[in-house]
C-alpha positions in Angstrom: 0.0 0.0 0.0 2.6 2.7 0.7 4.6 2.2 -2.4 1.2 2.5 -4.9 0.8 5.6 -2.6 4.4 7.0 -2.9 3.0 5.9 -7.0 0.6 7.8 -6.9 2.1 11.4 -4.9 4.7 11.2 -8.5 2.5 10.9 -10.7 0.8 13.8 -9.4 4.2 16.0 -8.6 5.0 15.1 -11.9 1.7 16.1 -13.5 1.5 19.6 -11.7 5.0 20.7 -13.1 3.5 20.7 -16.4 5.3 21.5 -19.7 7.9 24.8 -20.1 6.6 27.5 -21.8 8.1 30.6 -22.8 6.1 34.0 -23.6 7.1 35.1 -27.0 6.4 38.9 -25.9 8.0 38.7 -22.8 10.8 37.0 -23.8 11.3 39.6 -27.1 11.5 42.7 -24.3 14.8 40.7 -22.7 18.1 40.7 -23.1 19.4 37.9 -23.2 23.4 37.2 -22.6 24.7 33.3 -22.5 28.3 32.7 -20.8 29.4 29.6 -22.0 32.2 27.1 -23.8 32.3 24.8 -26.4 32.7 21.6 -24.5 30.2 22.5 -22.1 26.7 20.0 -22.1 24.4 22.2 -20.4 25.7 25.2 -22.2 24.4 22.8 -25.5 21.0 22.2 -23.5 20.9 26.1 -23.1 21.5 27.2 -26.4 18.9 24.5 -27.7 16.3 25.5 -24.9 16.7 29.3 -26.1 16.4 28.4 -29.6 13.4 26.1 -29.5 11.5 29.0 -27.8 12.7 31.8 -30.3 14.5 33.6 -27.5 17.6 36.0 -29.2 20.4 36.0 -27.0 24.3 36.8 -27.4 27.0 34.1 -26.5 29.9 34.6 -25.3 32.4 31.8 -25.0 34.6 32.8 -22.0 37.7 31.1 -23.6 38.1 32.2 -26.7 37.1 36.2 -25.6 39.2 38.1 -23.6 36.7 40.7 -23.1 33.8 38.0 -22.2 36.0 36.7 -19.9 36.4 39.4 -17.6 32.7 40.4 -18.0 32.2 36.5 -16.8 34.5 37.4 -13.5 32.6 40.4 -12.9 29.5 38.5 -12.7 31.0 36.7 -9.1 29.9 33.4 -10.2 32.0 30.4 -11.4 30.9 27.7 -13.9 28.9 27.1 -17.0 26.7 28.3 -18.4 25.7 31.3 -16.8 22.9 32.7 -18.7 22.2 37.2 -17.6 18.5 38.2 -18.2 18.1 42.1 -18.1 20.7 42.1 -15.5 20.2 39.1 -13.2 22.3 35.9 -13.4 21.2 32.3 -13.4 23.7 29.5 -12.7 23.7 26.0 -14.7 20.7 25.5 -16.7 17.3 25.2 -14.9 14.7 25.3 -18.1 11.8 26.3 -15.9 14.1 29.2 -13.8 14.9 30.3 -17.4 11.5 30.4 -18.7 10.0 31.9 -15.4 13.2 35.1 -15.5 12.5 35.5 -19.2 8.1 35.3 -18.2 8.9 38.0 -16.3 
């Protein structure tokens, strides 16, 4: 009986996060800025996230630009990607954090 209830309480968690979906007019108003690297695999799942929803951004690798590189260090965090909407930094790539900033 518990595990067709813990069953159960999934299938409803999982049901109530419902699909991602990204504003097309609030995400137009953004800017958008992607700190990333080539070898990077959630920088890949970033990229494809933005462009499935339509969202422009700019990408900067942070090894092949000098100058992306020490906007990257400004920023305070370390890793990749770091995506900047209007101003405020996400860490890693959450697809529902990124659609709820770029909802905003």
């Amino acid at each position: 009986m518990r595990l067709a209830g813990a069953i159960a309480l999934v299938a409803v968690l999982a049901a109530c996060r419902g699909p991602i979906l990204v504003e097309p007019q609030a995400a137009a108003r953004k800017q958008v800025v992607l700190y990333a690297t080539d070898w990077c695999g959630y920088c890949k799942q970033a990229r494809a996230f933005l462009a499935k929803h339509n969202v422009r951004y700019t990408e900067v690798d942070i090894e092949k630009s000098p100058e992306g590189k020490r906007d990257y260090d400004r920023i305070g965090l370390r890793g990749v990607p770091i995506l900047v909407i209007d101003g405020q930094p996400l860490k890693g790539f959450d697809p529902r954090l990124v659609a709820a900033t770029l909802n905003r």
